[in-house]
N, C-alpha and C positions, 0 to 999 in steps of 0.2 A: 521631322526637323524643319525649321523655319530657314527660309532662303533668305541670303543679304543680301539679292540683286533690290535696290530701290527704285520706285515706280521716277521717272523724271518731273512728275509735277507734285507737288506737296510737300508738307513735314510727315515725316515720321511719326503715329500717334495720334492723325490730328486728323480729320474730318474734311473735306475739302468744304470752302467757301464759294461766293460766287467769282470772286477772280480764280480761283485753280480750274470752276468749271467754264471759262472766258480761255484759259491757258490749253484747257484740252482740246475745246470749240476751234482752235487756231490750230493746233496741230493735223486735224483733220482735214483729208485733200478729196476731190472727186475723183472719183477712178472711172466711174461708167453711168451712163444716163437711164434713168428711167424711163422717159419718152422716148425713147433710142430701143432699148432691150424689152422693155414691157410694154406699155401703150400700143402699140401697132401690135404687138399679138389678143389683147386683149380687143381692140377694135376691130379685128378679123374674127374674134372669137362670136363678137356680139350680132353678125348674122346668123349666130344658131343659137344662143342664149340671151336673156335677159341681161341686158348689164345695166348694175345700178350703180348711181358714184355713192358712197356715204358717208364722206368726207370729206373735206379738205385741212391739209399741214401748211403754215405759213411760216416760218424758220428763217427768220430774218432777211426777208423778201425771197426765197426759195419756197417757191406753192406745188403741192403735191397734191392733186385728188386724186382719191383712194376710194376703188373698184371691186365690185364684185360680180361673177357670173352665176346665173340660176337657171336652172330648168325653168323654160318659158312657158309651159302647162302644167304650174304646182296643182298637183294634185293632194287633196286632203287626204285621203285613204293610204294613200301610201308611207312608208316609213319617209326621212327623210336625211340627209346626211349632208355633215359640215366638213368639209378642206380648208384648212389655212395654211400660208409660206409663205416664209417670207417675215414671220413677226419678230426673229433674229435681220434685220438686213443682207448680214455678210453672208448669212448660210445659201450660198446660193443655186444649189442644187432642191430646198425646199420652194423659192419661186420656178423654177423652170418648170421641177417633175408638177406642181399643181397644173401649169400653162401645160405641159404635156400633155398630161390627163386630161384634159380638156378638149385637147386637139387631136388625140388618138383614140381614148378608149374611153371617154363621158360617155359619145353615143349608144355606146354597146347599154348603158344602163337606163335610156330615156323608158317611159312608159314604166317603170317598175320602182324606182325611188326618186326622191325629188332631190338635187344636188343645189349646192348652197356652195360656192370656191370664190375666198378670196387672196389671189397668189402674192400680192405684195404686199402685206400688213405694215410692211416700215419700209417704204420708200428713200426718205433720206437716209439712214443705214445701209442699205442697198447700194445707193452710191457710195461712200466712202468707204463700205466694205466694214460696217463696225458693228460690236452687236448692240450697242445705244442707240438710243436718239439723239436728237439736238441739247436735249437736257441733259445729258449725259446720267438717263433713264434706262434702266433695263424694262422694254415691255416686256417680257414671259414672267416679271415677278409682278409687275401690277398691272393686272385683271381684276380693279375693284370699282365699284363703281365713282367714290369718289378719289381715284388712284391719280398719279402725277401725268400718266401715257396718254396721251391724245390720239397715239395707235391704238391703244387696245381702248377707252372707250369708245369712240368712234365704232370700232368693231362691237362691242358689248351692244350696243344700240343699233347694228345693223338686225343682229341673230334674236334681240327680243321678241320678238315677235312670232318665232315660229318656233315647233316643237322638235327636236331633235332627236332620233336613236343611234346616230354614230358620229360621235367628231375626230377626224387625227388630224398631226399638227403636224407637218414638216420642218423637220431639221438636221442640222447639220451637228459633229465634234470635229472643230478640225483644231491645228498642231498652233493657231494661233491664239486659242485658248487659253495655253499655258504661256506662250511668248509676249501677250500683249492683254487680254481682255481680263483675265482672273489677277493680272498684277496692277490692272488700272480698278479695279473693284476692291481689290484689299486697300487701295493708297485712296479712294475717294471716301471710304469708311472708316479712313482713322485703323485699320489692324495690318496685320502681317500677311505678309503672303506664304500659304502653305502648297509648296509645288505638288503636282500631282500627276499623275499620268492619264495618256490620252488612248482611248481605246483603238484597236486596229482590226475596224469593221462594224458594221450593222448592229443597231440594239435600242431597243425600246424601251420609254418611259411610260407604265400605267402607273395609274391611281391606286394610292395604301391603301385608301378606303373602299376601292371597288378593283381589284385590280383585273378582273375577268382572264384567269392564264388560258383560258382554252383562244381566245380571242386572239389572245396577244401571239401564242404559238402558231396562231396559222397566216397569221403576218408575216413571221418568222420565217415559215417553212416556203412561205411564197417566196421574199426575199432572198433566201438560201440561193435558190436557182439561180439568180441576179448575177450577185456578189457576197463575199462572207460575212461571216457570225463571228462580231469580236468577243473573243474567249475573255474570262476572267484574269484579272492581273495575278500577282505573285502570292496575295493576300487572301486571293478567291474573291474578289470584287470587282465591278466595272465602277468608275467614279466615284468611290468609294461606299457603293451600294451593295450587298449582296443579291447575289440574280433571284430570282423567287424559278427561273426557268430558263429554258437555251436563250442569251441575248435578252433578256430582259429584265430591268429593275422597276422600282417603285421610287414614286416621292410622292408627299401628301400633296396634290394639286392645288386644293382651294384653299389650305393653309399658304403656301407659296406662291400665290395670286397668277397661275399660269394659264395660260391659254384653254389648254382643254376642260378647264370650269366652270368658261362661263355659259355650256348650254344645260346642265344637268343631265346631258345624255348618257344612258348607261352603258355606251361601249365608247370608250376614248382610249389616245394615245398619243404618244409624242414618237415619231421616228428619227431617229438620228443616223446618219451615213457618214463615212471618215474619208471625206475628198482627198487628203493627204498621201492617203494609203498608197505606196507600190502597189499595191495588189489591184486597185480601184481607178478605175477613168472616170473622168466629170460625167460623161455620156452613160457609165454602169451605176453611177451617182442619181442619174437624173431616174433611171430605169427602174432602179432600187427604190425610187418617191413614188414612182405609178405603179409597181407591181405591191407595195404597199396598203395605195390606195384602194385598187383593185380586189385584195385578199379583206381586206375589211370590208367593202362592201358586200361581195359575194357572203361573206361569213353572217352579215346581218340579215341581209336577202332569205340565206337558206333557212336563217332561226325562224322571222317571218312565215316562208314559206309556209318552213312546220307546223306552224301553230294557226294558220288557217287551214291547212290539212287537220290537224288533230281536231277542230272546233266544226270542220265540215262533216265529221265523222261523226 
């Protein structure tokens, strides 16, 4: 059933122009600084990592350069693995747990795979808490090369360059999905808004085309220990997916221009966490992105492992 709440800016039916997206741009307030909350972490980070800027955002005199940390002895021989958070701005449990990981338990992986973390893909989102950009853009739908996002190419252009066997993407579902973001996307599209429900706990987006479930399960099972496994709704679906497995859906990635496409790495994912939750602290949120990141690494490592073992044999 289609909901009658109307989004506040637009007609009914009709497609926003550039004044409704002028009308959003205004409604948008800063809530927290990037220079404040990220920069100084990342500038402590980069005594033990590479840090490279590969970007910068200019948003109507509001400049954002946009950072990345890397294993400072890339090694070719080694597999390699891609971190992003943060390309949602609001979701902000996916920039922290990447800065986490970084700051906790990167080390434990040096000398074995080469890491590639960029925690803030959408800086101004970040600050206003929203999942746009300035353009009133969703980066997770355009990862094209000639796409609207100045986050995600930027990003497209940092990861060219190097080979990939693991990418996951940090994120977040939270409750303002349904209250604000999914009713400003059906009103900037010209259609309806069709209300939906929001999952209550942990759950994973793979790829249709490759979904890898053993992969994604032990993401899972690591996560588990965390915080929980949001169950299927009433329908037997999470977001209107059916699971392929405990906490996990699909969506076609590279049809949907999303982030874990653009390295062609054959282990990806999207993690989502439900900050909302009773059941969930920001802090089991953040914990839930690095026990994450962690369970996918190890999971590549030991495939690797194997098949140096098997080839040494």
């Amino acid at each position: 059933m289609t909901d009658a709440i109307a989004y506040p800016i637009g007609t009914p039916g009709r497609p926003w122009g550039d004044g409704e997206v002028d009308q959003w741009r205004a409604r948008q307030t800063r809530h927290r600084r990037y220079a404040d909350d990220v920069l100084p972490r990342i500038e402590a980070l980069a005594q033990r990592f590479e840090r490279t800027a590969y970007g910068r955002l200019d948003y109507a005199g509001d400049t954002y350069d946009l950072y990345a940390l890397a294993s400072r002895l890339w090694d070719p021989s080694l597999p390699a693995a891609l971190v992003t958070g943060g390309v949602h701005g609001y979701e902000t449990s996916g920039v922290m747990g990447a800065l986490q990981f970084l700051e906790t338990r990167a080390a434990d992986y040096a000398g074995r795979i080469n890491l590639l973390v960029a925690p803030c893909v959408s800086p101004w989102g970040y600050e206003r808490i929203n999942r746009w950009n300035y353009d009133a853009v969703d980066p997770n739908r355009n990862f094209r090369a000639d796409g609207p996002s100045r986050e995600a190419t930027s990003l497209m252009a940092l990861v060219k360059p190097h080979r990939f066997q693991l990418h996951i993407d940090l994120h977040e579902t939270t409750d303002s999905d349904e209250s604000e973001f999914r009713p400003a996307l059906a009103a900037r599209d010209g259609k309806p808004f069709e209300p939906g429900l929001i999952p209550d706990g942990f759950y994973l987006v793979a790829d249709a085309q490759d979904p890898r479930p053993d992969f994604q399960q032990a993401i899972v099972a690591a996560v588990e220990k965390v915080t929980h496994i949001a169950p299927p709704d009433a329908q037997g679906e999470i977001i209107g997916c059916p699971p392929i497995g405990h906490g996990v859906i699909v969506y076609p990635q590279r049809d949907y221009g999303m982030c874990p496409s653009i390295t062609g790495a054959p282990y990806t994912t999207t993690t989502e966490v439900y900050p909302d939750s009773p059941r969930a602290t920001p802090e089991q949120c953040n914990a839930a992105q690095v026990a994450a990141v962690c369970a996918a690494l190890d999971f590549v490592l030991a495939r690797a492992d194997g098949r140096r073992s098997d080839g040494a044999a």
